[in-house]
C-alpha positions as CSV (number, residue, x, y, z in Angstrom):
1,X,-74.2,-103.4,104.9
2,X,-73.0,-102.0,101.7
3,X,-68.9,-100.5,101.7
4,X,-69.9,-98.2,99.3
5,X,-66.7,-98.8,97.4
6,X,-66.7,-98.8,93.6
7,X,-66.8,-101.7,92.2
8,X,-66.8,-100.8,88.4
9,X,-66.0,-98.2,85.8
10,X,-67.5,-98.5,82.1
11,X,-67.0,-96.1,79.6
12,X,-68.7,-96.2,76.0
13,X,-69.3,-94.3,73.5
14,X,-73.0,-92.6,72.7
15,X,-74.2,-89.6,70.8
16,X,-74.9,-85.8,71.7
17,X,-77.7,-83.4,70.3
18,X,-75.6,-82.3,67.1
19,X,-75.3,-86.4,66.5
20,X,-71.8,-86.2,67.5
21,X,-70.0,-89.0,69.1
22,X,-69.3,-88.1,72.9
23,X,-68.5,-89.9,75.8
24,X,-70.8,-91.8,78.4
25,X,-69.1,-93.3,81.6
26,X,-71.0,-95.5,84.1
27,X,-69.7,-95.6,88.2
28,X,-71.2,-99.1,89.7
29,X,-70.8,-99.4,93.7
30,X,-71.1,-102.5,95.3
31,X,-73.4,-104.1,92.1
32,X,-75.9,-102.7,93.7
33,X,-75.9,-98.9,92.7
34,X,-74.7,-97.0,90.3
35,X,-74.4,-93.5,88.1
36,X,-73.9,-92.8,84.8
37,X,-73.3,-89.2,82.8
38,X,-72.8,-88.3,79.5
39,X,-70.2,-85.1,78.6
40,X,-71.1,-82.4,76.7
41,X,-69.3,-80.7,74.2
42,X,-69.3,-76.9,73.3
43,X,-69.3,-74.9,69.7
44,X,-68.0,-71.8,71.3
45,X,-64.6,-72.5,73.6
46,X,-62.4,-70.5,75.3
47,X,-58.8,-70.8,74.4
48,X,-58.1,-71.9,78.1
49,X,-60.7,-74.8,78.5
50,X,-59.5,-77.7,79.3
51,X,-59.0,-80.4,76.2
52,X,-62.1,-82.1,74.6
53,X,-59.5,-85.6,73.4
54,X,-60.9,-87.0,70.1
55,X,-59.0,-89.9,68.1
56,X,-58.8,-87.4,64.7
57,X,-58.9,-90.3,62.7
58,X,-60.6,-89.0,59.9
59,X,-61.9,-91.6,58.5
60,X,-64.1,-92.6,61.8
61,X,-66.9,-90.6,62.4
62,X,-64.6,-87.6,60.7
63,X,-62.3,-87.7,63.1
64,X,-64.2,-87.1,66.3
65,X,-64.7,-90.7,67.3
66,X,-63.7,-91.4,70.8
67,X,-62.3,-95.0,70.8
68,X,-59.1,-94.0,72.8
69,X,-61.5,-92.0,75.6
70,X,-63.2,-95.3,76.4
71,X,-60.1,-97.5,76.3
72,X,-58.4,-95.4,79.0
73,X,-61.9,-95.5,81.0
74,X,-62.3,-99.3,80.9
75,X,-58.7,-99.7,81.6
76,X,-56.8,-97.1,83.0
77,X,-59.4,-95.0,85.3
78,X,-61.4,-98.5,86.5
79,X,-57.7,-99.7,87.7
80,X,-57.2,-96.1,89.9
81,X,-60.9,-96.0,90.8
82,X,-62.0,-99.7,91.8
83,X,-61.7,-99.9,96.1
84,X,-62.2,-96.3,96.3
85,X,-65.2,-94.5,98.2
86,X,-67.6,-93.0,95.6
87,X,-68.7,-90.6,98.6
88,X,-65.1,-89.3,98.4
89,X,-65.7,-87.1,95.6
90,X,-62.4,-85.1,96.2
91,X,-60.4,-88.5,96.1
92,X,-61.2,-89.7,93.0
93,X,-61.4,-86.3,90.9
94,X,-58.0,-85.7,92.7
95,X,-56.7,-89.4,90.8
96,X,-58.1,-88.2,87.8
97,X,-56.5,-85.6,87.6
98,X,-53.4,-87.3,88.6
99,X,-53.8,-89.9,85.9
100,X,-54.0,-87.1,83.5
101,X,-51.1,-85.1,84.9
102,X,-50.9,-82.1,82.7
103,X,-52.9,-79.0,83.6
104,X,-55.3,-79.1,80.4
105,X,-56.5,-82.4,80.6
106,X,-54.7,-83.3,77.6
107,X,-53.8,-86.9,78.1
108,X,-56.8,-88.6,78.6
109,X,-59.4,-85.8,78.4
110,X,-61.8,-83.3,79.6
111,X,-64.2,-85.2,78.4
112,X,-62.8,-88.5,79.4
113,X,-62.7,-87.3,82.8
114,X,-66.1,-84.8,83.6
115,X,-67.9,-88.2,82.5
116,X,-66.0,-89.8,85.3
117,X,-66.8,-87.5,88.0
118,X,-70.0,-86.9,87.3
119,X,-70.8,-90.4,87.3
120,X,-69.5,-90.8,90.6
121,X,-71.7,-87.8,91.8
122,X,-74.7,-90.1,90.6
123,X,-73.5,-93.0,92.1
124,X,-72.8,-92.0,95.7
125,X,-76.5,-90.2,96.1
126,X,-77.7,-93.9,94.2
127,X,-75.7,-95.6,96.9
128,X,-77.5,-93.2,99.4
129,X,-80.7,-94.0,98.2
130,X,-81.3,-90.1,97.4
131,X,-81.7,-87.5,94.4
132,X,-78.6,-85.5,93.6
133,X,-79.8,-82.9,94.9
134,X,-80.9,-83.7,97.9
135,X,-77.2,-85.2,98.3
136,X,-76.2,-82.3,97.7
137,X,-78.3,-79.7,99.5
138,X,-79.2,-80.7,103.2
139,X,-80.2,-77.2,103.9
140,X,-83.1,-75.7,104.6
141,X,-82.9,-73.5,101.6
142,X,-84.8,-75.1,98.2
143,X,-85.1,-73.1,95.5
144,X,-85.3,-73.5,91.3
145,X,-82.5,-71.6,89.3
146,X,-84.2,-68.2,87.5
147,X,-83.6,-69.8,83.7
148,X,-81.9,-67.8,81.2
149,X,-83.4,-69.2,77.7
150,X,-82.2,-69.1,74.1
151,X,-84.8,-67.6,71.5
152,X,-82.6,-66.9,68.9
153,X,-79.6,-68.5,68.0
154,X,-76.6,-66.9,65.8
155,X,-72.9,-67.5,65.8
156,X,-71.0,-70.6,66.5
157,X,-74.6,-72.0,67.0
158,X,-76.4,-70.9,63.5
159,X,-73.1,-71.1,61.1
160,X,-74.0,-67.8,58.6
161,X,-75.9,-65.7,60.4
162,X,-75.7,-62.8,62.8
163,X,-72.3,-62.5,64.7
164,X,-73.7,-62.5,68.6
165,X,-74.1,-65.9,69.6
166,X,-77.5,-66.0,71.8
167,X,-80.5,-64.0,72.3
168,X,-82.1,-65.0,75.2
169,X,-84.9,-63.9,77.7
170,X,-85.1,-64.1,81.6
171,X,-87.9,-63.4,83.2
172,X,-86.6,-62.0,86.3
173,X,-90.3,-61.1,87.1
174,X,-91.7,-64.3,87.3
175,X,-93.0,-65.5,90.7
176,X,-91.8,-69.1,90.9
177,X,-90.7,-71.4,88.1
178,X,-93.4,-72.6,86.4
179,X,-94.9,-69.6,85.8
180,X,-91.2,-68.3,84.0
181,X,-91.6,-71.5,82.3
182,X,-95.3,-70.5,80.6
183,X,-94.2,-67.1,80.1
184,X,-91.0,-68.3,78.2
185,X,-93.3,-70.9,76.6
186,X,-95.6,-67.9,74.8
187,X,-93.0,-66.0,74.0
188,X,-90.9,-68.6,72.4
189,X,-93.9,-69.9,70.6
190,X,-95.3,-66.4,69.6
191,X,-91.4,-65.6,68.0
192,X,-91.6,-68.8,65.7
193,X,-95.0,-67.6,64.9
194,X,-94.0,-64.2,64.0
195,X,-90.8,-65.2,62.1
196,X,-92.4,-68.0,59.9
197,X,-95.7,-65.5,59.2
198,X,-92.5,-62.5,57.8
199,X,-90.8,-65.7,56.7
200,X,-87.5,-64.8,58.0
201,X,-87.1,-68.9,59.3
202,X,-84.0,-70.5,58.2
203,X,-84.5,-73.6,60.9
204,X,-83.1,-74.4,64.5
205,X,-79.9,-73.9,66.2
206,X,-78.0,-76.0,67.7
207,X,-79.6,-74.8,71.3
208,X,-83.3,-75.1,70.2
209,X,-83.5,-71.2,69.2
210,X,-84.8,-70.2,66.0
211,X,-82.5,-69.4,63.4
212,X,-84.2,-66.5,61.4
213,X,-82.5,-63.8,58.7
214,X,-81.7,-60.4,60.0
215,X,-80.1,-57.9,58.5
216,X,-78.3,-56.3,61.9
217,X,-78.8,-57.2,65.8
218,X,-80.6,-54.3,65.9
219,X,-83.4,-55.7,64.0
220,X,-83.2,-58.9,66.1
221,X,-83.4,-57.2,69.5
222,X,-86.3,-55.1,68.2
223,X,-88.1,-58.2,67.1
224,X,-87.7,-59.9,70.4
225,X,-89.1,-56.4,72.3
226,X,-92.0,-56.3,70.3
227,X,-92.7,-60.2,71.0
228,X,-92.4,-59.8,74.5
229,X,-95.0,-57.3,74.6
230,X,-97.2,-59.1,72.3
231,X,-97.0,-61.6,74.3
232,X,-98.4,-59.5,77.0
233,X,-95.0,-58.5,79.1
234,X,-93.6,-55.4,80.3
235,X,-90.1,-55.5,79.6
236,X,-87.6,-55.0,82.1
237,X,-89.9,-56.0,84.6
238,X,-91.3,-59.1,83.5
239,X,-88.9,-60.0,81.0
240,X,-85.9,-59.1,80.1
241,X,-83.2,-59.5,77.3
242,X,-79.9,-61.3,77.9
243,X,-77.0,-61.8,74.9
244,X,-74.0,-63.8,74.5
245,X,-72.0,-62.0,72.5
246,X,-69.2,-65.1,72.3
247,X,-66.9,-61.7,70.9
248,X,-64.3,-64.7,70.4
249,X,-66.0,-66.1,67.7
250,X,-65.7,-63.0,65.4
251,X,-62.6,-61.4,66.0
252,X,-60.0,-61.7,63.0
253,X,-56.8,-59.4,62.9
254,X,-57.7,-57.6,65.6
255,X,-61.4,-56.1,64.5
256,X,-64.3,-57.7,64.8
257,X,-66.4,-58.5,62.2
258,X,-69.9,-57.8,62.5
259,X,-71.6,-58.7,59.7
260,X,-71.5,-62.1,57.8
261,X,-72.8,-61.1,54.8
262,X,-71.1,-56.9,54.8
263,X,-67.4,-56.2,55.9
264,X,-67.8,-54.7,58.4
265,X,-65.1,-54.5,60.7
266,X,-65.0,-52.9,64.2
267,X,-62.2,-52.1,66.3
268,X,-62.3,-53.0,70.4
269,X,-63.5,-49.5,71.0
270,X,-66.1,-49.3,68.5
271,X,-67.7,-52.6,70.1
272,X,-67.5,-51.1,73.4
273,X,-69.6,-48.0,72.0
274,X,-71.7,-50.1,70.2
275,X,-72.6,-52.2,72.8
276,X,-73.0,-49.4,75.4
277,X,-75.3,-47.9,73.3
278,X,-77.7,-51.7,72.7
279,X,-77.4,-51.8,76.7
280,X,-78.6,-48.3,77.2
281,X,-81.3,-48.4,74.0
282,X,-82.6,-52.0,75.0
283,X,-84.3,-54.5,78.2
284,X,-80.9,-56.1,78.7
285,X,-79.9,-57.2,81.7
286,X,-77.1,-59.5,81.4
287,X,-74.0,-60.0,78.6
288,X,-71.8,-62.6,78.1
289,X,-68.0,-61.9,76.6
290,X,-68.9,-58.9,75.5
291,X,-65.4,-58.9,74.0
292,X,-62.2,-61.6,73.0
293,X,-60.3,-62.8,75.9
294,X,-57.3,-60.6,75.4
295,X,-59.7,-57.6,75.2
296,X,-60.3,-57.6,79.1
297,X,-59.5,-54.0,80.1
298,X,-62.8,-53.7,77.8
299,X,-64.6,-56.0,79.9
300,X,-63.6,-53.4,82.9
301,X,-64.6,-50.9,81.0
302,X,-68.1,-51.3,80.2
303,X,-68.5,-52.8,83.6
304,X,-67.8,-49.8,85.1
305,X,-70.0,-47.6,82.3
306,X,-73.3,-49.8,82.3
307,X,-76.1,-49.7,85.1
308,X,-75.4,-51.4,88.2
309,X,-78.1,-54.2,87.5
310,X,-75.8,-55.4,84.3
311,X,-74.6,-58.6,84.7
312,X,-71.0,-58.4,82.7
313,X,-70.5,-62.5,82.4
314,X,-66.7,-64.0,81.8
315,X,-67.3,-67.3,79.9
316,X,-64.6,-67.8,77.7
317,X,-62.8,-65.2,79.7
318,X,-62.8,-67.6,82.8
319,X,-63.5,-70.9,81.3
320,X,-64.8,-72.2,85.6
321,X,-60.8,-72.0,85.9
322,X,-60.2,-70.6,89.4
323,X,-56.9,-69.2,88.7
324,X,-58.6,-67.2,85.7
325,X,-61.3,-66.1,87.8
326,X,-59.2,-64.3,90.0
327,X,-57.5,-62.2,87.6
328,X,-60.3,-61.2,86.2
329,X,-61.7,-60.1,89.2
330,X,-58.5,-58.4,90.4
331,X,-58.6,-56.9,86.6
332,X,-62.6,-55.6,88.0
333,X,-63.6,-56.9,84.4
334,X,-66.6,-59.0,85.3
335,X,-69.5,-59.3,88.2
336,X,-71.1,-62.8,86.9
337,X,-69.4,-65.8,85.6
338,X,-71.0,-68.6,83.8
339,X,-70.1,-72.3,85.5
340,X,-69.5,-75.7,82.8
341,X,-68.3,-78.4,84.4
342,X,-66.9,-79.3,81.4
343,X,-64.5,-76.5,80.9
344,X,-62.5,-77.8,83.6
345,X,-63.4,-81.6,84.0
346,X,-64.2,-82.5,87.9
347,X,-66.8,-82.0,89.5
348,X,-64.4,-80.7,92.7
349,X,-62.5,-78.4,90.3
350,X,-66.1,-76.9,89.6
351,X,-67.0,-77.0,92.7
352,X,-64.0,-75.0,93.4
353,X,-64.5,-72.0,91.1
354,X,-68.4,-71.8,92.4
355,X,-66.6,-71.4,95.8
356,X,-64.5,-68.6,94.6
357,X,-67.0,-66.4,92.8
358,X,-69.2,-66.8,96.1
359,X,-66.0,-65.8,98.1
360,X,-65.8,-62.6,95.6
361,X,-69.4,-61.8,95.4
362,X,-70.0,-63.0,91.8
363,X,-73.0,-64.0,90.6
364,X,-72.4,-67.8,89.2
365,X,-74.9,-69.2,86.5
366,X,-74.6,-72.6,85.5
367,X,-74.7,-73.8,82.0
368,X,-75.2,-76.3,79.3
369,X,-73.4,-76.9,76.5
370,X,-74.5,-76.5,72.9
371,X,-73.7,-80.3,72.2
372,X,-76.2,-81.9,75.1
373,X,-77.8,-84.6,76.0
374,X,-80.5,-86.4,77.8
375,X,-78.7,-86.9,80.6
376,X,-80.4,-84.0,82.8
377,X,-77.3,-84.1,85.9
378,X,-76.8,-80.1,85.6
379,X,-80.3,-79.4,87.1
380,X,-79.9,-81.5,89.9
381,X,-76.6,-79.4,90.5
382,X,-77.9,-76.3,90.5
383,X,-80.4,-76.8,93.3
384,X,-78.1,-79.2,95.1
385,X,-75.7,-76.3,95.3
386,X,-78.2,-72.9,95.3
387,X,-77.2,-71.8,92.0
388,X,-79.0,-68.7,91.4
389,X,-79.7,-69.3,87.6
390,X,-79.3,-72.0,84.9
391,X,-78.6,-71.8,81.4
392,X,-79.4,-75.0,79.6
393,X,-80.4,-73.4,75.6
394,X,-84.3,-72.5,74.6
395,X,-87.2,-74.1,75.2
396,X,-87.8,-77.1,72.5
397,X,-85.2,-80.4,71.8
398,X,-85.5,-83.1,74.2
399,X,-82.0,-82.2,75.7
400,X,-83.3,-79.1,76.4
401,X,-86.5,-79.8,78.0
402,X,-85.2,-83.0,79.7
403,X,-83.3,-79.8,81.8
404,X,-86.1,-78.1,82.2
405,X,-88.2,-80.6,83.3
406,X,-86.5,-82.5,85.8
407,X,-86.4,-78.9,87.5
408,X,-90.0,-79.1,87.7
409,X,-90.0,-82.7,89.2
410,X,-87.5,-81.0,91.6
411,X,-89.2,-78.2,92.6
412,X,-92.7,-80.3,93.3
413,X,-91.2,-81.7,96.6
414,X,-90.5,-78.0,97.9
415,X,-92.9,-76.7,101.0
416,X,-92.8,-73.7,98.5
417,X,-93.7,-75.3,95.8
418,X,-91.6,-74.3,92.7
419,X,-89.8,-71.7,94.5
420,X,-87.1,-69.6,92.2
421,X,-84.1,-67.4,93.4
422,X,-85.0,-63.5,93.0
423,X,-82.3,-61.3,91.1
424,X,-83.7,-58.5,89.8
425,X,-86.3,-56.0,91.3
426,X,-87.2,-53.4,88.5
């Protein structure tokens, strides 16, 4: 009868979507079973995550190999982790974490250590002889995560084009999840139509979405309006509009620059009016760091001036840190926060912040990173622990789809087949 103790640790290094090197980390239990996960890596980060290590040896891979993220996995973390349970999840993120010892992850890494823990994850439902999921979830409740998918990216994720970060759709009227997944699919295909026909397509973002020239976000968010009802959707009720602003990424000197090709500058309370007015003028349901991280009494603000269905989403704000989540839900600046595992670097640790925003009654949606990969873990997670909605990029790149497809594989053993969480009722 197998101990289920682990047995092995292997770290190496592989690549992620952007063809950067990132870190892989394979759990082995007994020789018989075993997990392994590859980190992600993000283009947008709040000032808080924890630390992504890299050797900054500039004349490997330009500095981001990660020769000294492996070392410390084949060494270091097999020593602490060999003999150990891998059903004891707490355990070894809690020696992970005390191998680190700072409170950034700065020793051996962030992504040193979510590679870790997420391999174990694998490797104890392997050990089990079950999906992730199903190791996860034992309740009665099985549903698919309402997706939230790129169009069009800008920002960090299209380097010289509009400010706001991701456009994205949700269509909250969907009845299950294959059915969102066709309607995304004509709507994403019918906006690369449109944009390459007005030839205003530059290429593809980092996410999947098209990068396309606009002069303003006005002109984007009336594009994608006018798609969605080509497409033969009622907006609002169908499908709606959803935007990361990622305000982080364009603040300078205090203003906010809004334009990559004009200066123009805004101050906080000129985003705030400018923004109220998109959320009042457009189908948008949901908004990510509407403003910087220091700008959270804005945050309050328009939480408390937009229509009750907005979702006002800490990201950066928050970075799935408990301790941040609380004061910005004592500050009443937010009603939804986005969950990466990666932003905090166990899988207990993220864990941990889900439980808190269910505590406080905020909606959690759990989300990729602009650097993926194949490895598909994060849609396992979110059924395995009922997350509401997932938020993986658009809808093309194998890293993408390998998200959305293991979702469908998921969702074909329900008794309801392909049942998705209801949010909105317009």
């Amino acid at each position: 009868m197998s101990s289920k103790k682990i047995t092995n640790v292997i770290g190496r290094m592989v690549f992620d979507s952007r063809g950067y090197p990132t870190v892989e980390a394979e759990v082995q239990v007994d020789n018989n079973f075993y997990g392994a996960s590859i980190s992600p890596s993000g283009a947008s980060k709040g000032k808080k995550e924890a630390l992504e290590k890299r050797d900054n040896d500039d004349n490997i891979f330009l500095g981001n190999s990660i020769n000294e993220n492996v070392f410390i996995i084949n060494n270091k973390i097999k020593d602490t982790l060999v003999g150990v349970n891998v059903e004891d999840q707490v355990l070894i993120d809690k020696k992970l974490i005390e191998l680190d010892g700072t409170n950034n992850k700065s020793k051996i890494g962030a992504n040193t250590t979510i590679a870790v823990s997420m391999a174990s994850l694998k490797a104890a439902a392997a050990a089990n002889k079950t999906s992730i999921w199903e190791y996860l979830n034992n309740s009665s409740e099985k549903k698919l995560p309402l997706p939230e998918i790129q169009i069009i990216g800008g920002g960090a994720h299209a380097k010289g084009s509009i400010p706001i970060q991701d456009f994205m759709i949700i269509p909250n009227g969907a009845p299950d999840f294959h059915t969102a997944l066709h309607w995304v699919f004509k709507i994403y295909k019918l906006a690369g139509e449109k944009l390459f026909s007005e030839n205003k397509l530059y290429g593809v973002a980092d996410e999947g979405g098209y990068w396309p020239y606009f002069n303003d976000i006005t002109s984007v968010l009336d594009f994608l309006v006018k798609v969605i009802e080509d497409a033969g959707f009622e907006p609002y009720r169908q499908v709606s509009l959803s935007l990361d602003i990622a305000a982080n990424n364009f603040k300078f000197n205090k203003k906010y620059r809004m334009s990559n090709k004009k200066n123009i500058l805004f101050s906080s309370n000129d985003l705030y009016d400018y923004l109220l007015k998109l959320i009042k003028s457009y189908p948008i349901i949901s908004i990510e760091d509407p403003f910087a991280e220091e700008d959270i009494e804005y945050f309050k603000k328009l939480k408390e001036n937009s229509p009750s269905y907005l979702q006002v989403v800490g990201d950066d704000l928050v970075v799935t840190n408990t301790k941040l989540i609380k004061k910005a839900y004592k500050k009443n600046a937010i009603n939804s926060i986005l969950i990466k595992p990666n932003q905090i670097g166990t899988i207990t640790e993220t864990s941990n912040a889900l439980k808190l925003s269910n505590e406080l009654n905020l909606m959690s949606i759990l989300s990729a990173r602009s650097g993926e990969s194949e490895d598909n873990f994060i849609s396992d997670l979110s059924v395995g622990w009922k997350m509401k909605q997932l938020k993986v990029g658009s809808f093309s790149r194998s890293e993408r789809m390998s998200k959305w497809n293991q979702c469908l594989r998921i969702g074909e053993k329900f008794k309801d087949k392909y049942a998705m969480h209801k949010i909105w009722n317009f």
